[in-house]
Structure formats: structure tokens, C-alpha cells
C-alpha positions, 0 to 999 in steps of 0.5 A: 500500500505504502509502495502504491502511494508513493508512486501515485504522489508525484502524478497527483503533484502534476495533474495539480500543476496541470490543473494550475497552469490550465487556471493560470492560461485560462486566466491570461486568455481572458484578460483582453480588457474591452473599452467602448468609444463613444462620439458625443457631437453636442459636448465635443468629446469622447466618453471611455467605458471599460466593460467587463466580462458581464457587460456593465460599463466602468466611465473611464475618462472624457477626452476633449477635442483639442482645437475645437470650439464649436459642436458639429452636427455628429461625430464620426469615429473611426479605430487604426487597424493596429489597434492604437490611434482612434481618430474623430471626425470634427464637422464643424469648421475647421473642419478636422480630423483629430487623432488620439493614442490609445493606451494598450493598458488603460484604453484612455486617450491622449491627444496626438495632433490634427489634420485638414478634412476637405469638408464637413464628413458624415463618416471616416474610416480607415483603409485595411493598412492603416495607412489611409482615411477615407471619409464621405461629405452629405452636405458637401457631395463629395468623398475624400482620401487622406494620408495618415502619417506615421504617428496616426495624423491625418495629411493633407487630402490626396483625393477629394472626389465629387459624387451624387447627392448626400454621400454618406458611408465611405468604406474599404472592402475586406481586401481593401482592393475596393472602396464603395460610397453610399450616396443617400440622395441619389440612390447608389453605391459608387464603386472604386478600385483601390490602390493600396501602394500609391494610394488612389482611388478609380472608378470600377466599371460599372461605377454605381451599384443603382438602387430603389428610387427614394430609398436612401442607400445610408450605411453598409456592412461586409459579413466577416466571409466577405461573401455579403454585403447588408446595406440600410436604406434610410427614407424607406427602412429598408435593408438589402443583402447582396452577393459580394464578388471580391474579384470584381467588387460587383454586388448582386442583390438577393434579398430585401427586408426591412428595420421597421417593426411590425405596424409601424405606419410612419415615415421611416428614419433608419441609421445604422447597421452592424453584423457579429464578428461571427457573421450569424446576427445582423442589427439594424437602428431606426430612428422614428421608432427608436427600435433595434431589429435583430435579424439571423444571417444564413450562412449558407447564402447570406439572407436574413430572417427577422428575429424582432425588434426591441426599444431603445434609446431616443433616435439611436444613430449609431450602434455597435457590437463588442468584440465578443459578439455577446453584447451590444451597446447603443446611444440615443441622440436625443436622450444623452445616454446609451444601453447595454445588450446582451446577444442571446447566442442562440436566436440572436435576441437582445436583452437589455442590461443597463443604461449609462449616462454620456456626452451630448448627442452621442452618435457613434460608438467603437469597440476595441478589445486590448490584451 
């Protein structure tokens, strides 16, 4: 007996030490600190949250626009893909783009510098290098490419391009070869071949992507295959899904639904539209209902069937969804505040947690997970 014990006292010792060292991985595994971002157009700055594993929110810091005195009409914002430089859209004159460093640890903001936009910009965002920033002029009619430093400034404009009416999403393809503008009041997607090295945008052949007269094509998301695109039309609610042809940049569509929640009757005012990271929900913000309508995404051939909607903050312009998939966050323009989700992983739903005090006329909100 005595024999047998002895030998079996140094494989306890290791299932121990394999049973800490698994603890200890599991510990570091999970230690990616999440912070959201959120653009308050009203207030000029940026409310921090830290968010924690079960989604409640920590306020973390304000960080002001430096150089800025005036409030503009909303305040886009968009993250560097290497994770450390977010940069705000300034739609007041002058009108700038301004770049704060993100701390890896903390998730606070500094101040960095300021560069020119070629107009007031309803929507920034960098290409897939991070070398570049796009940005798209509803007023102004016009989509813009900018240089973006080493330190994460923006350059002089290299490219300000005129478009249809009210241009209002400018957004990369996933292999960042394409770039496609929303123009809400002409009703089409212009198409860009993109040039990475030299950084230049040209326009694909076809140009536009036509859409529903008076439908308002305004923001549009790719699904984490690259295979779809979903597009939110604002005037008529609608959201669309499209085959995505990553070789030619030709969308195709394939389906039409809708963000308005069932007997709604109004003129509808729908802004914006997010997918998982897994690509299984998609979401969409109506301003007039203030509602978010979730829908499941089929994987197979990309269309969507509505889960339902739910209310939310008051004219929820933006909206976004942590880096996990489990949680959704959204603010409302005209009630200064913003909501928690939590994503049911089974059918998508959402489920409200808590709502949390920000800025004036939040607009935007970026996720970032730091390890």
C-alpha cells in the first residue's frame, strides 16, 4: 500500500500543476480588457467605458477635442487597424480630423495632433493598412482620401472626389482592393478600385451599384466571409443583402427586408447597421421608432430572417457590437445616454442590461478589445 502511494504522489503533484497552469492560461486568455468609444457631437468629446466580462460599463475618462470650439452636427469615429490611434471626425469648421493614442493598458486617450478634412464628413474610416482615411461629405457631395502619417495624423487630402447627392458611408472592402460610397440622395453605391501602394482611388466599371428610387442607400456592412454585403436604406427602412464578388467588387442583390417593426405606419428614419464578428446576427437602428431589429444571417447564402425588434434609446444613430459578439451597446441622440445588450447566442435576441449616462448627442460608438 505504502509502495502504491508513493508512486501515485508525484502524478497527483502534476495533474495539480496541470490543473494550475490550465487556471493560470485560462486566466491570461481572458484578460483582453474591452473599452467602448463613444462620439458625443453636442459636448465635443469622447466618453471611455471599460466593460467587463458581464457587460456593465466602468466611465473611464472624457477626452476633449483639442482645437475645437464649436459642436458639429455628429461625430464620426473611426479605430487604426493596429489597434492604437482612434481618430474623430470634427464637422464643424475647421473642419478636422483629430487623432488620439490609445493606451494598450488603460484604453484612455491622449491627444496626438490634427489634420485638414476637405469638408464637413458624415463618416471616416480607415483603409485595411492603416495607412489611409477615407471619409464621405452629405452636405458637401463629395468623398475624400487622406494620408495618415506615421504617428496616426491625418495629411493633407490626396483625393477629394465629387459624387451624387448626400454621400454618406465611405468604406474599404475586406481586401481593401475596393472602396464603395453610399450616396443617400441619389440612390447608389459608387464603386472604386483601390490602390493600396500609391494610394488612389478609380472608378470600377460599372461605377454605381443603382438602387430603389427614394430609398436612401445610408450605411453598409461586409459579413466577416466577405461573401455579403447588408446595406440600410434610410427614407424607406429598408435593408438589402447582396452577393459580394471580391474579384470584381460587383454586388448582386438577393434579398430585401426591412428595420421597421411590425405596424409601424410612419415615415421611416433608419441609421445604422452592424453584423457579429461571427457573421450569424445582423442589427439594424431606426430612428422614428427608436427600435433595434435583430435579424439571423444564413450562412449558407447570406439572407436574413427577422428575429424582432426591441426599444431603445431616443433616435439611436449609431450602434455597435463588442468584440465578443455577446453584447451590444447603443446611444440615443436625443436622450444623452446609451444601453447595454446582451446577444442571446442562440436566436440572436437582445436583452437589455443597463443604461449609462454620456456626452451630448452621442452618435457613434467603437469597440476595441486590448490584451
Amino acid at each position: 500500500m505504502l509502495k502504491s502511494t508513493r508512486r501515485s504522489a508525484p502524478r497527483a503533484a502534476i495533474a495539480t500543476t496541470l490543473t494550475f497552469l490550465a487556471l493560470i492560461s485560462g486566466v491570461h486568455a481572458g484578460m483582453a480588457e474591452t473599452f467602448a468609444y463613444i462620439g458625443n457631437a453636442d459636448s465635443n468629446d469622447i466618453s471611455v467605458f471599460k466593460m467587463a466580462e458581464s457587460g456593465e460599463m466602468s466611465p473611464v475618462q472624457t477626452a476633449a477635442f483639442t482645437g475645437v470650439d464649436k459642436p458639429g452636427s455628429s461625430t464620426p469615429l473611426a479605430i487604426t487597424p493596429d489597434h492604437r490611434v482612434l481618430i474623430a471626425g470634427v464637422r464643424s469648421q475647421p473642419f478636422l480630423a483629430v487623432s488620439f493614442a490609445i493606451d494598450p493598458k488603460t484604453g484612455q486617450l491622449s491627444h496626438i495632433g490634427n489634420g485638414p478634412l476637405a469638408d464637413s464628413m458624415a463618416n471616416i474610416a480607415s483603409d485595411r493598412s492603416g495607412k489611409f482615411l477615407f471619409s464621405a461629405s452629405y452636405g458637401g457631395n463629395k468623398v475624400a482620401l487622406n494620408p495618415l502619417l506615421a504617428n496616426g495624423v491625418a495629411g493633407e487630402p490626396k483625393q477629394v472626389i465629387p459624387t451624387g447627392l448626400n454621400a454618406h458611408a465611405f468604406l474599404p472592402s475586406p481586401d481593401n482592393r475596393f472602396v464603395f460610397a453610399t450616396n443617400l440622395g441619389s440612390d447608389q453605391v459608387l464603386a472604386f478600385a483601390f490602390d493600396a501602394t500609391a494610394g488612389t482611388l478609380t472608378p470600377s466599371d460599372p461605377p454605381a451599384i443603382k438602387l430603389p428610387e427614394k430609398s436612401g442607400p445610408r450605411h453598409f456592412v461586409f459579413h466577416p466571409n466577405g461573401k455579403f454585403v447588408y446595406l440600410i436604406h434610410e427614407l424607406n427602412g429598408d435593408v438589402a443583402a447582396f452577393n459580394y464578388d471580391a474579384k470584381s467588387g460587383a454586388w448582386t442583390e438577393i434579398q430585401r427586408t426591412t428595420a421597421l417593426p411590425e405596424g409601424f405606419s410612419g415615415k421611416p428614419w433608419a441609421a445604422d447597421i452592424h453584423i457579429t464578428p461571427d457573421g450569424r446576427f445582423l442589427y439594424a437602428s431606426e430612428r422614428t421608432t427608436n427600435t433595434l431589429t435583430a435579424y439571423k444571417v444564413d450562412a449558407v447564402s447570406g439572407k436574413l430572417t427577422t428575429v424582432g425588434s426591441v426599444p431603445t434609446e431616443k433616435q439611436p444613430r449609431g450602434f455597435h457590437i463588442d468584440p465578443s459578439g455577446r453584447y451590444l451597446a447603443a446611444v440615443g441622440e436625443l436622450s444623452d445616454s446609451m444601453t447595454v445588450y446582451a446577444i442571446d447566442q442562440t436566436s440572436g435576441a437582445l436583452a437589455k442590461l443597463k443604461s449609462y449616462a454620456t456626452g451630448k448627442k452621442p452618435n457613434w460608438v467603437e469597440f476595441l478589445s486590448l490584451p
